[in-house]
N, C-alpha and C positions, 0 to 999 in steps of 0.2 A: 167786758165779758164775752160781746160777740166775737170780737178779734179772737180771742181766748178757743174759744170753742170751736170755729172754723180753723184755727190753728191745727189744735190738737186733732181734728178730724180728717187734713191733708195728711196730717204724720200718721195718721194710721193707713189712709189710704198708700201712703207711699212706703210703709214699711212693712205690708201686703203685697206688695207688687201688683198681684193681674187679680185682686181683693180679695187674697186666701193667705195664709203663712200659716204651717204646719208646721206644730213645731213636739218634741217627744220629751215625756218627762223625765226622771232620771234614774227612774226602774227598769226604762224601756220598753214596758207592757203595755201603754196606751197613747193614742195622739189625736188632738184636739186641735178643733177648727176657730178660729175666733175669727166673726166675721163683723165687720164695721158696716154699718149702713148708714147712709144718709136719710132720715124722716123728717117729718114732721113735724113736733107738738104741739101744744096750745097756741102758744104764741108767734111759731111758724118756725121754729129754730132747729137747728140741727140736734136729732139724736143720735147716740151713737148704741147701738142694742147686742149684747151680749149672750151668745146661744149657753143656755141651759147646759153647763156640764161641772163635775168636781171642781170645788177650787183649789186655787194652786197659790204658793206666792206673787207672783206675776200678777195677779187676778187681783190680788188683795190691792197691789200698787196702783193697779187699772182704775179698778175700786174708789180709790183715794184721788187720783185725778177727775173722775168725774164727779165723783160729791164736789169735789172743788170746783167743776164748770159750772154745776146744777146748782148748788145751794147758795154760793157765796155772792155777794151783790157790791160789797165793800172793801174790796180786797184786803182784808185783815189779816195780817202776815206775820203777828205777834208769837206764834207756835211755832215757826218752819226752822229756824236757825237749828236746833240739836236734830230735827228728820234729816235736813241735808246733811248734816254733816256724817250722819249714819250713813249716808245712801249718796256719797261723792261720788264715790266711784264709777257708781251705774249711772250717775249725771251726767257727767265725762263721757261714757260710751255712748248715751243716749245724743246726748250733744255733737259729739262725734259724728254719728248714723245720722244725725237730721243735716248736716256739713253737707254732710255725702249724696242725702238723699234728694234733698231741693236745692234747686240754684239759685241764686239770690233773686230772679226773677217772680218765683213761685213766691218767696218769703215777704216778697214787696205788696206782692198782692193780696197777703190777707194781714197785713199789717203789722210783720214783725221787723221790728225798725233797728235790732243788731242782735249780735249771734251770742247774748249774754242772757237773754230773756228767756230762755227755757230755765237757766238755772236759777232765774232770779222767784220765776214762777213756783219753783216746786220747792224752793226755802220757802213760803207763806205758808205752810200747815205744819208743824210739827207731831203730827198726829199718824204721816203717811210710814207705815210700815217699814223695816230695811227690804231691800228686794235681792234677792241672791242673783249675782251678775248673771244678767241672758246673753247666751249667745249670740252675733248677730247671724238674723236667718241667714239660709245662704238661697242664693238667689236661682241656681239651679239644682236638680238632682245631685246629690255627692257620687262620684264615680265611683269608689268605692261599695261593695255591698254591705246590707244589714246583716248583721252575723245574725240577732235574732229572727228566728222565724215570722212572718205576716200574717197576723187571723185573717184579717180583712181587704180588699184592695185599698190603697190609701186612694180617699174621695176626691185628691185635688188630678186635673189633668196633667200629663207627663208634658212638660215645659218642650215647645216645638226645638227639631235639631238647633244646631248652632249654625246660621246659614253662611259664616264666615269661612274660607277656602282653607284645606286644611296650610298649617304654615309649612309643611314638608315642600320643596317644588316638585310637579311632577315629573315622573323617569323621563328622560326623553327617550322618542321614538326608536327603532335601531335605524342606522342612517344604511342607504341600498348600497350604499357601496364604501370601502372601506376605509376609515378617515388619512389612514397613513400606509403606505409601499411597505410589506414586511421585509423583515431586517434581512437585506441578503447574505446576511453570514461572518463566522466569526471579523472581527475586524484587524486582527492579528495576521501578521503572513506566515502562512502555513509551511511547515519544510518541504519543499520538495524531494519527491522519490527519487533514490539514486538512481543515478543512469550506469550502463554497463555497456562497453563495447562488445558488440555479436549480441547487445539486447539479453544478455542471459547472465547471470552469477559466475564472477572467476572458479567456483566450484562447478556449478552445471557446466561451462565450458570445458572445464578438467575431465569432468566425466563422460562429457561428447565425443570426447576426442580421442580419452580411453579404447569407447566402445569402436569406434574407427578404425584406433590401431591396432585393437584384437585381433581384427578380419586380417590383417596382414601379417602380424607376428604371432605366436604360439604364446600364450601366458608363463608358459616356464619359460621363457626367456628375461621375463620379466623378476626373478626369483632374488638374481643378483641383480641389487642396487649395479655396478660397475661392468655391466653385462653393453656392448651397445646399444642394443634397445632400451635397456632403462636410461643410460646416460639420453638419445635421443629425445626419448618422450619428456622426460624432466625439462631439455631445451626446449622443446618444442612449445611445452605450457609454461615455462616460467621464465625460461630468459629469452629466446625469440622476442625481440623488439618488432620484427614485424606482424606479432600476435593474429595468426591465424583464426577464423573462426568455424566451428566444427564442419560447416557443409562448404566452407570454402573448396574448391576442385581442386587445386593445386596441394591441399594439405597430407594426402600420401605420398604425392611423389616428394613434396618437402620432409618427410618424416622418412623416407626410401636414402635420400643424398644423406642424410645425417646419419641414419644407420652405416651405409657407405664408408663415409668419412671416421668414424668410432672404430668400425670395425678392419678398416684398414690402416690404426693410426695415427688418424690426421693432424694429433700436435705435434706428430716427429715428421712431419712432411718438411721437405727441402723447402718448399714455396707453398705460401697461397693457403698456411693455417690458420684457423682461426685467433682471432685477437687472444693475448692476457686477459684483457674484461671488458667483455663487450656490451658493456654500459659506458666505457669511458670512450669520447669522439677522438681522443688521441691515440689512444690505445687502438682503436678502430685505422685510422688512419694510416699507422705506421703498418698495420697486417696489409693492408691494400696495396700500400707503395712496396712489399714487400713481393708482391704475386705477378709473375708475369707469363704464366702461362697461359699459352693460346693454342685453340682445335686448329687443326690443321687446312678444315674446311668447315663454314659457315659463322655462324656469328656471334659469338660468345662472349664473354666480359673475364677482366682481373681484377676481380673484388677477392677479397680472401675468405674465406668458409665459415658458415655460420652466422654474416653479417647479416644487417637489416635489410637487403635487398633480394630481387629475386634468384632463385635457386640458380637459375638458368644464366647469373651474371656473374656465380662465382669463378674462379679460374680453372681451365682446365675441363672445363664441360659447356655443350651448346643445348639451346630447344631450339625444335621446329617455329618458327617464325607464325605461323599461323595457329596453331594448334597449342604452343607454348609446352609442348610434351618434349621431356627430356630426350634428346637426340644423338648425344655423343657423349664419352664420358673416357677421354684421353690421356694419359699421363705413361711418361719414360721418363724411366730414372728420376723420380722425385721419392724414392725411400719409402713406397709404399709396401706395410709390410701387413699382419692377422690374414684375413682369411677373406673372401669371398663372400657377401651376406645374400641368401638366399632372395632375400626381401628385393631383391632387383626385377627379378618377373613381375612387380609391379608395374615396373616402367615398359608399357605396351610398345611406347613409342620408338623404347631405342635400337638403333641400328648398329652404334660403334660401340664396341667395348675394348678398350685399349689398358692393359696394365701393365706393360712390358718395363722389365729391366728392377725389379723390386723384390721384394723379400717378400711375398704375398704367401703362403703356406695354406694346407687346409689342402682340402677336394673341391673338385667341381662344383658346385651345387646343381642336381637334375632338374629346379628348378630355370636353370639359364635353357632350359629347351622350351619352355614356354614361352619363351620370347618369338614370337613367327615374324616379325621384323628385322630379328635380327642379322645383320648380313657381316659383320667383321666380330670375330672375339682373339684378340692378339696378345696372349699373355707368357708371352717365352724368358726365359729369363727369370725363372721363380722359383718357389720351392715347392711347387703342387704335388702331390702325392693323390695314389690313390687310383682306381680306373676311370677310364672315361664312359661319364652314367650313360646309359641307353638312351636316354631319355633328348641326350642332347644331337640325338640322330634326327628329334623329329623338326629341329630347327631349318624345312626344308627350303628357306631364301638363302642359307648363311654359301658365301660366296668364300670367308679365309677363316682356317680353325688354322690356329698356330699357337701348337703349344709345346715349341723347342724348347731344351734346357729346363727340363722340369724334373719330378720325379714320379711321372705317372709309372703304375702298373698295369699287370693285365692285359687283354688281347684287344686285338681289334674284330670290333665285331661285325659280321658279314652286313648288319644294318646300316654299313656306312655309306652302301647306294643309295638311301634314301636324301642324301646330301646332294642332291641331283646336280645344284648350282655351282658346287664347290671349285675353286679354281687354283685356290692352294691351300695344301694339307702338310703342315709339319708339322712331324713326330720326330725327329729324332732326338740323340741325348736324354733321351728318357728310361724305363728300365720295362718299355714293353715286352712280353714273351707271347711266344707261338707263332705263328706265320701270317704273312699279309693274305688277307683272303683275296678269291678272285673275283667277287664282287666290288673293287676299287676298278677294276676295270671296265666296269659300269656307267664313272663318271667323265664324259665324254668332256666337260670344260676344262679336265686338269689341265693346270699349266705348271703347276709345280707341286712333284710327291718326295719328301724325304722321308726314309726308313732309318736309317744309318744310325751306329751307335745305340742299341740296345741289344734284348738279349733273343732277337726274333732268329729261326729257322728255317728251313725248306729252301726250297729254287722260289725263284720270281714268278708268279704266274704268267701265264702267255698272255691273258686276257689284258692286264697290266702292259705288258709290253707292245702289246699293238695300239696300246693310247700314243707311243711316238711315232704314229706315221701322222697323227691327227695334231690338237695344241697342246701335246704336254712334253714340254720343254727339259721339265728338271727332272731326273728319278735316281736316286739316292741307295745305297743297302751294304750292309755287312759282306761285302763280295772279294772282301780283298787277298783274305788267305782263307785256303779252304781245310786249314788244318783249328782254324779256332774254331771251338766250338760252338757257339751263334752264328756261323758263315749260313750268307743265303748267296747262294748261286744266282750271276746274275750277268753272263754275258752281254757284249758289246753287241752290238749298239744299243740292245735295251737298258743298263741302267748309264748313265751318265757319268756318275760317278760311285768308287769303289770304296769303303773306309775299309 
């Protein structure tokens, strides 16, 4: 009975934990302490004492085991069979909780010699009430809250933290410096940005070039597609193979030669026209072996017109060697026929202008007096019509106006002193009228004046005629019969000869 009673006294202590278990009935309106002591009694033994509160079922069971430690002396177990079998179940649990609660060390010690003896104990009364299954306490606070309200603070101490680390690991620190090189970028090869020769758009190029050749040509020239300027400019930006770019320097006077060329033309030239298609290197080739014209002086090429190369190499025209500025621009009898293109007062540089022997028609242009380089314009042999502009008096270097065999009109006008250099002046065959003024007498370099054949008047001036004691050689005029009516009088020895 000792064993007995010190038994049941650990299982109370250990199913108290820290010697309290709180436990709530199942109104949820009150909760009770049941607290186990260790005393004394008469005979020295353990009591177990019971605080004064309602009883409960639970109680009634408590109850029934201690009458069983305190009264019974002879283990008499003739009752217990039908109580257990009421009360299995909570055997089971109870059984269970004392597994859990002592370790076979603790059971050694107060002398329970295997783990059937609880149940064999509480079959010996059959008198012990059924007990409605108890929870097992729970050993800490429930995490969960009380839905019902608390009258009271509950009397047991709040069970210390959990001193166990929580199981989450902690963040780690941020590290100072970055664990990994960020991603330099997509991993894909990007397309590269077109590239453009001249660094600009075939359009922005177009429209550079435009603006360029504004400043040189009139935009009503441009009206007609078939105009030479538009044929030019079209070559110039779309089939020039050696594709110019807008601030290149040479790109007027290259757009100046192809004007030239259109407007004098140049696919019906004897020699030196440009190719059939000057994309094909055969076609190219055969214009070149076809061109054999050469300046007469300095250094020029026979390449045929409008090829891939420089302006200055096509046949038939030279540049100054240093300055690469168009210098000569030569041709007899190669069937050069339109008109004149104003667009050559471009060319600062030129000195020769050579067109003789061709079908060239149209007027002068008064731009060719802008030229102040210019020292030869030799176009006899044409169909020019038209007067001689004023303008072309101010050409004061030009050294030979010849423009025989043409069909100028019109006088000559007394500004032709300002030709100061002049050293020969053909006019005739042309359909001049009114008289040679005596301001030709002015020009002390002549070395040769023809008047002859047109529809000029009056005597020869004296002024004119005292040039043959000094260098002028030739002097020409209508003196032959003085019954036609254009006869200019013009005795011997001043004119040379008489038509």
């Amino acid at each position: 009975m000792r064993r007995v009673a010190i038994g049941l006294g650990m299982l109370a202590a250990a199913t108290t934990s820290t010697d309290t278990a709180t436990r709530t009935n199942n109104n949820g309106s009150a909760k009770h302490s049941l607290r186990m002591r260790r005393g004394e009694n008469g005979d020295g033994g353990p009591v177990d004492l019971l605080r004064e509160r309602p009883a409960t079922a639970i109680d009634t069971t408590y109850s029934g085991i201690d009458a069983k430690i305190n009264g019974s002396s002879g283990g008499n177990n003739s009752g217990m069979p039908a109580a257990a079998a009421r009360v299995s179940n909570s055997n089971k649990v109870m059984n269970a909780k004392l597994h859990k609660r002592l370790n076979i060390d603790e059971r050694d010690s107060v002398g329970i010699e295997d783990d059937g003896y609880w149940d064999r104990f509480l079959q010996t009364d059959n008198s012990i009430p059924t007990p409605n299954p108890t929870p097992a306490p729970t050993p800490r606070p429930t995490p969960s809250p009380t839905p019902a309200p608390v009258p009271r603070p509950t009397p047991s101490p709040t069970p210390a933290p959990n001193p166990l680390p929580t199981t989450f690991p902690p963040t780690p620190l941020p590290t100072a410096l970055p664990t990994a090189s960020p991603t330099p970028g997509p991993t894909f090869p990007l397309t590269p940005a077109p590239t453009f020769r001249c660094d600009i758009t075939p359009e922005e190029r177009a429209e550079r070039i435009t603006v360029e050749i504004l400043k040189v040509s009139n935009a009503a020239d441009f009206v007609d597609p078939s105009s030479p300027q538009s044929q030019s400019i079209t070559w110039l930006i779309e089939e020039d193979a050696l594709y110019l770019c807008p601030a290149d320097p040479t790109l007027v006077q290259r757009y100046v030669m192809a004007v030239f060329y259109f407007s004098t033309d140049g696919p019906n030239w004897i020699q030196c026209s440009a190719p059939d298609d000057l994309s094909d290197p055969a076609s190219v080739a055969a214009a070149n072996a076809a061109c054999s014209l050469e300046v007469e002086i300095g250094e020029g090429g026979t390449d045929a017109w409008l090829t891939a190369v420089s302006e200055c190499n096509w046949g038939g025209v030279a540049c100054e060697p240093d300055s690469n500025e168009m210098d000569r621009i030569e041709f007899e009898k190669n069937n050069l026929a339109g008109t004149i293109p104003r667009e050559l007062q471009e060319l600062q540089g030129l000195r020769f202008l050579h067109m003789e022997e061709g079908r060239t028609g149209g007027t002068i242009p008064p731009e060719l007096g802008n030229l102040q380089n210019l020292l030869e314009i030799d176009m006899n042999f044409n169909a020019l019509t038209g007067s001689i502009p004023a303008n072309m008096y101010n050409s004061a270097n030009l050294l030979e106006f010849d423009m025989n065999d043409n069909s100028l009109s019109g006088s000559i006008s007394p500004d032709i002193q300002k030709l100061a250099k002049l050293t020969f002046l053909q006019l005739h065959r042309n359909q001049l009228t009114g008289s040679i003024p005596p301001e030709v007498g002015n020009l002390d370099s002549l070395i040769v004046a023809t008047f002859d054949t047109n529809f000029l008047q009056d005597p020869m001036p004296e002024e004119v005629c005292l040039l043959r004691a000094g260098l002028l050689r030739t002097l020409t005029a209508d003196c032959l019969d003085p019954e036609d009516p254009f006869y200019v009088e013009c005795s011997s020895p001043c004119c040379t000869q008489c038509f």
